[in-house]
C-alpha positions in Angstrom: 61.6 188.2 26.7 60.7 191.5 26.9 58.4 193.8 24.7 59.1 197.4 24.7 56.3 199.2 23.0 58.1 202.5 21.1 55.1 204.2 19.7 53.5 207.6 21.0 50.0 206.8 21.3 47.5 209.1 18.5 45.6 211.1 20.9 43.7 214.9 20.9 46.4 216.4 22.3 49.4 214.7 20.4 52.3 217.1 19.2 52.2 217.5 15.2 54.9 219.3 13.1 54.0 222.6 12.5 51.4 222.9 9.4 50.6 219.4 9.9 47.0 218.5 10.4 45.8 218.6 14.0 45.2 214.5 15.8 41.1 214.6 15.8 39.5 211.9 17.9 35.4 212.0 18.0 33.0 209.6 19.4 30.1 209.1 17.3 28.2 206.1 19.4 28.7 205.4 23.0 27.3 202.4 24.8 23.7 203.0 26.6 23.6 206.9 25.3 20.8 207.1 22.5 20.0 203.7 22.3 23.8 202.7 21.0 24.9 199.5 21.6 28.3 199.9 20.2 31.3 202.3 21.0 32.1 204.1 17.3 35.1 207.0 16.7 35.7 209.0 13.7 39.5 209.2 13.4 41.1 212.0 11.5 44.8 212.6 11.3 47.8 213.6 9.2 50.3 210.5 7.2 52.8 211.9 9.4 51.3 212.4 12.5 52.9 210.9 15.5 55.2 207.5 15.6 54.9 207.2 11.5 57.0 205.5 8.4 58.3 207.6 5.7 58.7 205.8 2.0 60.6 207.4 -0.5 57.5 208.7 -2.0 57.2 211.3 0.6 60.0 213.5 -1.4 60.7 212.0 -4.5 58.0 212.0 -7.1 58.4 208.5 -8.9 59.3 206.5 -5.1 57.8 203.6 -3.5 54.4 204.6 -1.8 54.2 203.1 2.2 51.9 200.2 0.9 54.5 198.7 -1.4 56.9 199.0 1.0 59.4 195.6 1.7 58.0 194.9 5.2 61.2 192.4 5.2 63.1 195.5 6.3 60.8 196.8 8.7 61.3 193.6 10.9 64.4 192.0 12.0 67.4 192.9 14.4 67.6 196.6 14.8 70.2 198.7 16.9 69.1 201.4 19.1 72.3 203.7 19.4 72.2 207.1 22.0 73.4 210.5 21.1 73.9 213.0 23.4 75.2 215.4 20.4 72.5 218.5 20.0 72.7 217.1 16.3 73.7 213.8 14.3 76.2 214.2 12.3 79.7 212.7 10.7 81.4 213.1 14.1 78.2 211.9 16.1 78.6 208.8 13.7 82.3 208.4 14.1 81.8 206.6 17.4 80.1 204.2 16.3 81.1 201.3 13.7 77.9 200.0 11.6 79.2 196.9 9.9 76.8 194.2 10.9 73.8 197.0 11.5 70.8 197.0 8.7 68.3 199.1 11.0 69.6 201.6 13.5 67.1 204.2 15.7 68.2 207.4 17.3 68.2 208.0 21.1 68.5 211.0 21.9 66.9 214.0 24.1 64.1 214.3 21.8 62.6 211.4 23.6 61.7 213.4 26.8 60.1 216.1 24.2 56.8 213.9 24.2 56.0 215.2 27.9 56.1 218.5 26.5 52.6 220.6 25.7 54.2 222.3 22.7 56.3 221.6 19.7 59.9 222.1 20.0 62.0 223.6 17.3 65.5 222.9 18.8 64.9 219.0 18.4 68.2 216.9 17.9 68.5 215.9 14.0 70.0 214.4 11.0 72.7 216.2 9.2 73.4 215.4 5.3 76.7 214.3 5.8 75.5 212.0 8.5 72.8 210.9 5.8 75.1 209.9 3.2 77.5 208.2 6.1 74.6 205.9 6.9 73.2 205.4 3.3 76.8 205.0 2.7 77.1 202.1 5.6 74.1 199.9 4.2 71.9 200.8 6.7 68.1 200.4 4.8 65.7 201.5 8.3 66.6 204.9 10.0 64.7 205.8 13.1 64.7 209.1 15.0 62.9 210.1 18.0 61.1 213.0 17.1 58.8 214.3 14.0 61.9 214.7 11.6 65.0 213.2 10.4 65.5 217.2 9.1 66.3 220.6 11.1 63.2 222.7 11.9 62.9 225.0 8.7 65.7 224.0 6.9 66.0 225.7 3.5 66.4 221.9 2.1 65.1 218.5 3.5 68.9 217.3 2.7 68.7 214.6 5.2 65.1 213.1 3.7 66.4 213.4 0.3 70.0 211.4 1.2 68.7 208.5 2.9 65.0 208.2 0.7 66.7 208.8 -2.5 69.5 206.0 -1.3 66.8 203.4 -0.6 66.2 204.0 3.0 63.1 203.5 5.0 63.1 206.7 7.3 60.9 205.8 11.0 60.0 209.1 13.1 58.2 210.3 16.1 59.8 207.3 18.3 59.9 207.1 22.1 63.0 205.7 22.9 62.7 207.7 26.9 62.4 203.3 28.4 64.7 202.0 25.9 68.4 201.1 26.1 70.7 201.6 23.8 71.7 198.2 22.5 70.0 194.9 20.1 66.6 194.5 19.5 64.1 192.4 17.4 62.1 195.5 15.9 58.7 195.1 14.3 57.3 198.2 12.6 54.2 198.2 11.0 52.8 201.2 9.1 49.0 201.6 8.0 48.7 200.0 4.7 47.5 203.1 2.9 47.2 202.9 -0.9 49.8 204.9 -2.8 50.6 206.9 0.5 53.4 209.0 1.5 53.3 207.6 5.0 51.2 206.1 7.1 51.7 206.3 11.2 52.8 202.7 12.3 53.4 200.8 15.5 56.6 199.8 16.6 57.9 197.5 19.1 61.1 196.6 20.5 61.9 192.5 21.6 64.6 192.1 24.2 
């Protein structure tokens, strides 16, 4: 057995999507400094900041919030499946048959993005079509490698509104760069946040 740990870690200098609030890290008590005899943080960070769960309450008003979510579907047998299109859509999809698939995850250059200083615009993503195809399929638990199912300033989060308005669990900001395309036992586990619209999560991979 093998575990393949998928999450990019929350750190200072983590990439956020533009407009997003900055990943801030500060120590308030260190060991032996002041008399402290504890080591103490103050976390502050976005719902969507790094490797993070989107519920359908993220875009549509009356959806489920990330703490009610069915955790039944963020566990189980999940299918990583690599694209080497510069975008996911209907023909991307046509390769690939998703019968017997519940939870798929996108492998695709955006992986290697995450030894990158900046944020990149030209990210590989999810087109409407290719929404509705999946929704379409059954698949419950979508999961892309970088900070959005969507295209970078897209007039319309098209892809967010197919597959959260169709009852699917949307996963972003994977690392996929170690990972195989192929089965896996996934286990995703967001913050339980009250009433949030995400919350970032850690996700592993079982071989």
């Amino acid at each position: 057995m093998k575990i393949h740990d998928v999450t990019v870690p929350l750190s200072r200098d983590l990439i956020v999507y533009p407009g997003d609030p900055p990943t801030r890290i500060e120590k308030k008590s260190s060991i032996g400094e002041a008399g402290a005899r504890c080591n103490l943080s103050r976390y502050s960070f976005g719902s969507h900041s790094g490797t993070h769960v989107d519920p359908p309450f993220h875009f549509i008003k009356d959806g489920i919030t990330v703490d009610k979510l069915p955790l039944e579907l963020l566990m189980g047998r999940a299918r990583v499946v690599e694209i080497t299109a510069q975008r996911i859509d209907e023909v991307a999809l046509g390769e690939f048959d998703f019968t017997n698939d519940v939870r798929v995850l996108f492998k695709t250059r955006n992986s290697y993005f995450w030894s990158e200083k900046k944020f990149v615009k030209d990210y590989v993503y999810i087109t409407a079509g290719a929404a509705l195809m999946l929704v379409n399929n059954g698949i419950k638990v979508v999961g892309i490698d970088y900070l959005s199912v969507d295209k970078f300033e897209a007039d319309e989060p098209e892809a967010h509104l197919t597959l959260l308005g169709g009852g699917t669990i949307i996963i972003e900001g994977l690392d996929l760069r170690e990972v195989e395309s192929g089965d896996y036992e996934m286990v995703c586990l967001p913050l339980k946040v009250k009433d949030g619209d995400g919350a970032p999560a850690r996700v592993v991979l079982r071989s």
